[in-house]
C-alpha positions, -999 to 999 in steps of 0.1 A, spaced: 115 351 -808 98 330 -788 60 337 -775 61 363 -753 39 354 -722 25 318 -717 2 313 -686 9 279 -670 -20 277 -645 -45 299 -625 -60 284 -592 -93 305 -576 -94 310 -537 -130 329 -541 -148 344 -567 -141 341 -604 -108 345 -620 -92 339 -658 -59 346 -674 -53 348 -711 -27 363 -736 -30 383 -765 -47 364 -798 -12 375 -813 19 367 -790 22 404 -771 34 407 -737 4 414 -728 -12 397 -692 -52 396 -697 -70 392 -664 -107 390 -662 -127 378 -623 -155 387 -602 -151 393 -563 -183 398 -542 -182 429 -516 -151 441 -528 -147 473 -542 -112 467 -559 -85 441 -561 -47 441 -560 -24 424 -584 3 413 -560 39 401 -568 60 388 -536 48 410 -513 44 443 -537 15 456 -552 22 463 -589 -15 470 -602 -49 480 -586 -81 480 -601 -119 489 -597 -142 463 -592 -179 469 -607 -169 470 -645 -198 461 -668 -176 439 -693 -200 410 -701 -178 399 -730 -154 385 -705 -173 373 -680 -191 352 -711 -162 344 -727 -135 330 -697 -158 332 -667 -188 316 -680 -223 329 -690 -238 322 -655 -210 349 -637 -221 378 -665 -243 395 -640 -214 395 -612 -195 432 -607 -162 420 -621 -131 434 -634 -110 432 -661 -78 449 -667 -48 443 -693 -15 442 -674 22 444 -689 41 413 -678 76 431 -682 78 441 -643 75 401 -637 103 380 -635 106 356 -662 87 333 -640 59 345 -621 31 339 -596 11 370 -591 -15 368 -568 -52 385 -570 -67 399 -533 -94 421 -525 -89 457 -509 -93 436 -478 -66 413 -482 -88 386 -493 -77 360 -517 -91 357 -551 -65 334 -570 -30 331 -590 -15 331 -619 17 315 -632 30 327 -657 59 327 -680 76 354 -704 102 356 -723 130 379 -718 136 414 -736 150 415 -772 186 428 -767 196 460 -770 223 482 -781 256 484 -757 254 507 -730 277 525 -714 280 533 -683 262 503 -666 241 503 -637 251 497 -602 223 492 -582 224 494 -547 197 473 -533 183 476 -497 167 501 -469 171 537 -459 195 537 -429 217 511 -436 246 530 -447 237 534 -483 251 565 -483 281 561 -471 286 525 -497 280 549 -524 306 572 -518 331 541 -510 316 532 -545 318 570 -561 356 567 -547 369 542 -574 378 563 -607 355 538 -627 322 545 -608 300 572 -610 286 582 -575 265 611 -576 273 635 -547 265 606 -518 247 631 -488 241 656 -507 220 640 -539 203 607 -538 201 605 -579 173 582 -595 180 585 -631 174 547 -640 145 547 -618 129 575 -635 135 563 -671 125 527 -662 92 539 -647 85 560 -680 93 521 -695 71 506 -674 39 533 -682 47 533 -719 49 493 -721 13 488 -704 -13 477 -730 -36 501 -715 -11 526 -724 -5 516 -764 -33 505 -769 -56 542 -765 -31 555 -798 -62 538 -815 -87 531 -789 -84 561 -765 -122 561 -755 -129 593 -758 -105 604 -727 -79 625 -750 -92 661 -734 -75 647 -699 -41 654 -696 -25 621 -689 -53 598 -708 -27 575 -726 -17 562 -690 -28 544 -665 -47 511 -662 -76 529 -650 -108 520 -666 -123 524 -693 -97 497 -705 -88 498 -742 -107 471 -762 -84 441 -782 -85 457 -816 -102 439 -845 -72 435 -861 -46 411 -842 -16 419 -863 -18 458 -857 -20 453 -822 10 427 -820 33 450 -837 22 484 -815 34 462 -782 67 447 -794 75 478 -814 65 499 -784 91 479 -758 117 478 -781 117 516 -791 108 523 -754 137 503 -743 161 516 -764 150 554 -761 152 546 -722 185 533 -725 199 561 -738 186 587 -719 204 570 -691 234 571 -709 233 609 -717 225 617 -682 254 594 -669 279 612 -693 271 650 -679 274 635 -642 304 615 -647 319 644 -662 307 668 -632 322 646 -610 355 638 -632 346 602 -633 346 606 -676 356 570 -679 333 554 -652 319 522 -662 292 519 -641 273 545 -618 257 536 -591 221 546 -572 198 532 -543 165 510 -553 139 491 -531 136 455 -539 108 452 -568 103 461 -600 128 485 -607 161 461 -605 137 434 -620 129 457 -650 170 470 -651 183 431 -653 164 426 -685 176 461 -701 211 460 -690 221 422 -693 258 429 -677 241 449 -649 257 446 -612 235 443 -580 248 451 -547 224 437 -517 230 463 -490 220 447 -457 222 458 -420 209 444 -388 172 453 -394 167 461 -355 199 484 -360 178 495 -387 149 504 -368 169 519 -342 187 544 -365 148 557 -382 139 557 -351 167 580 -334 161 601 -370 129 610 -359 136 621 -324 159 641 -337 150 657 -367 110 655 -362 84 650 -386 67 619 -398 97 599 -419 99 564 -435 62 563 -438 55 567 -399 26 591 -400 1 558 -417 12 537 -383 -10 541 -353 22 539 -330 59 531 -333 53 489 -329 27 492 -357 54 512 -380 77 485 -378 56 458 -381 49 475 -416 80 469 -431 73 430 -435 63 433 -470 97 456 -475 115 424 -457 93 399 -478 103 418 -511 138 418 -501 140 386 -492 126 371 -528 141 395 -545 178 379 -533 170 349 -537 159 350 -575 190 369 -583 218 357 -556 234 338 -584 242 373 -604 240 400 -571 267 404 -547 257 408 -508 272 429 -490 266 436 -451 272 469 -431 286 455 -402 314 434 -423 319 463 -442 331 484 -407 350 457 -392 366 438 -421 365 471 -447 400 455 -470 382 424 -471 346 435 -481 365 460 -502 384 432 -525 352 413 -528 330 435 -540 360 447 -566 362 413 -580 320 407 -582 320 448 -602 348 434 -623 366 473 -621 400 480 -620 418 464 -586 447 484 -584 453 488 -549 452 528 -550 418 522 -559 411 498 -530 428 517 -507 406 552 -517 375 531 -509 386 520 -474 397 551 -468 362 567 -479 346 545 -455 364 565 -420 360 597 -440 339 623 -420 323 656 -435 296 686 -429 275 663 -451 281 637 -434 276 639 -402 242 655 -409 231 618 -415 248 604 -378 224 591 -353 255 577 -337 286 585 -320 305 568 -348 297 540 -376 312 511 -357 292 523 -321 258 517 -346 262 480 -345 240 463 -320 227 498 -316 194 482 -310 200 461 -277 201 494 -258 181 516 -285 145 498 -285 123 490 -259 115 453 -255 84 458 -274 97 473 -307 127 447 -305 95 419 -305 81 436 -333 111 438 -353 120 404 -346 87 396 -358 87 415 -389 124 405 -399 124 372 -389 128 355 -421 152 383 -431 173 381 -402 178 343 -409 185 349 -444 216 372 -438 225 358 -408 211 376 -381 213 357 -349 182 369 -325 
């Protein structure tokens, strides 16, 4: 195997920052730094925020060792970070609470020893709320070879939940308190978390290179086939027993990043839509059903809200590109007004069965209207939600949408 995590530069905006690996090759991402009047920083990959972590840590050892013995009596930080929610090649970027830059790291790992064959694969379904993701997946659920679990009823996250439990089990900060657990073990949840006090290295290298690669390769494979349990008592709910893939919603991040590297013959749909239809549709969801949804009650007022999904845009955005030579896009409105088209295409890309009674249930699936269903419609039908937006928003929020999306809109070919 090659060496798991090589760092191939770190460049400092402000303050003091280092990078290192394990003394024994680990996947294991060592950060050390000092940032004046801030109280934490943010370990940030495209436009996510994967780590945070206190600043004020007393670790002079660091500081001495990779900052230098003249930063020691700086409030620094110091945490140990998994690199396994990174893409193979990373730059992750260091900002205060405030959004000030410290620095970045480059970085490179190695990918994931492989595993044994799974069955069913994912499916991920990558996009937004309100793009008709719920209406793909039942199109999807209506192939006999996909699993689809109960689309308006259910939203299933089965391989988010199990790669998440990866992800926690895979942190050094995690492993690592089997032997140094500081004391915490009367707190329920004290093996997780990167919370401080951080787990020293332990004095002997070897023992703590074979607790990290034994840890992700048991963790992966245990994951893996608690996935594949679950999927077998759905598929047979749903009498899909043969289905070779089943298929769920994710956000852009490290979820499908995490699923590529334990399921090498994955699939990746890129759900897109309009983003002002988008906005339009949470929009009319609010007036209608009420409450504070999509993360509205943070905003100060609706322009604000949608000026925070940039870093949702940003994320989706990167995400594409890194994986458009493996993903298949597919967008909403060609799906409603060329549906035997989109249909065929995204049957070739999921390499399943193209008989045509299996295309032809999917198109059909697609005009198919239900109790469930139409609890979801903001519109008078699916094909009356495109453009929805140029007599939906106000000239503000359309600004602000434009604003927020603009590089998305460009990238799926969005015309203003």
């Amino acid at each position: 195997m090659e060496r798991p995590l090589e760092i191939l530069g770190v460049s400092v905006s402000a303050g003091g920052l280092d990078a290192w690996p394990d003394r024994e090759p680990t996947f294991a991402l060592n950060v050390g730094g000092w940032a004046l009047g801030a109280d934490l920083v943010r370990f940030v990959h495209d436009a996510e925020v994967l780590w945070e972590v206190p600043v004020g840590l007393e670790r002079p050892d660091v500081a001495e060792r990779h900052l230098g013995v003249e930063d020691s009596g700086r409030p620094g930080f110091y945490a140990t970070l998994s690199s396994l929610p990174l893409p193979r090649e990373f730059e992750l970027h260091v900002v205060t609470g405030g959004g000030g830059e410290v620095g970045e790291i480059r970085g490179r790992r190695a990918p994931l020893p492989p595993g044994a064959d799974a069955r069913p694969r994912p499916l991920m379904l990558t996009g937004f709320s309100r793009t008709g993701s719920n209406l793909v997946l039942r199109m999807l659920g209506a192939h006999p070879e996909i699993a689809a679990y109960r689309p308006f009823q259910y939203e299933p996250r089965v391989l988010a939940y199990w790669l998440d439990v990866f992800r926690e089990l895979t942190e050094p900060a995690a492993y690592l308190r089997q032997v140094t657990s500081q004391g915490r073990i009367a707190e329920r949840g004290w093996w997780l978390g990167i919370q401080p006090p951080a787990p020293r290295p332990l004095f002997d290298p070897e023992l703590q290179r074979a607790l990290a690669l034994d840890t992700v390769e048991d963790a992966a494979d245990f994951c893996r086939r608690r996935v594949a349990r679950v999927y077998e008592r759905i598929a047979t709910a749903i009498d899909r027993p043969g289905a070779r893939l089943f298929a769920e919603k994710h956000l852009p991040g490290a979820v499908p990043t995490i699923a590529w590297e334990l399921y090498p013959d994955a699939r990746e749909v890129f759900l897109v839509r309009d983003f002002r239809d988008m906005v339009a549709s949470i929009l009319a969801w609010r007036a209608r059903f009420g409450g504070d949804w999509f993360g509205h009650a943070a905003a100060a007022d609706d322009e604000a809200f949608v000026r925070g999904f940039e870093r949702l845009a940003t994320n989706l955005v990167a995400s594409w590109r890194r994986r458009s030579g493996e993903a298949h896009l597919l967008r909403y409105e060609d799906l409603l007004t060329e549906p035997d088209r989109a249909v065929a295409a995204l049957v070739a890309y999921l390499g399943v069965g193209d008989a045509p009674a299996a295309r032809d249930a999917m198109v059909a699936s697609i005009a198919e209207r239900s109790e469930q269903s139409e609890g979801y419609r903001t519109s008078a039908s699916a094909e009356d939600s495109i453009g929805r937006w140029r007599r939906d928003l106000s000239p503000a929020i359309a600004r602000a949408a434009e604003q927020a999306f603009a590089p998305a809109l460009a990238e799926f070919g969005y015309q203003a």
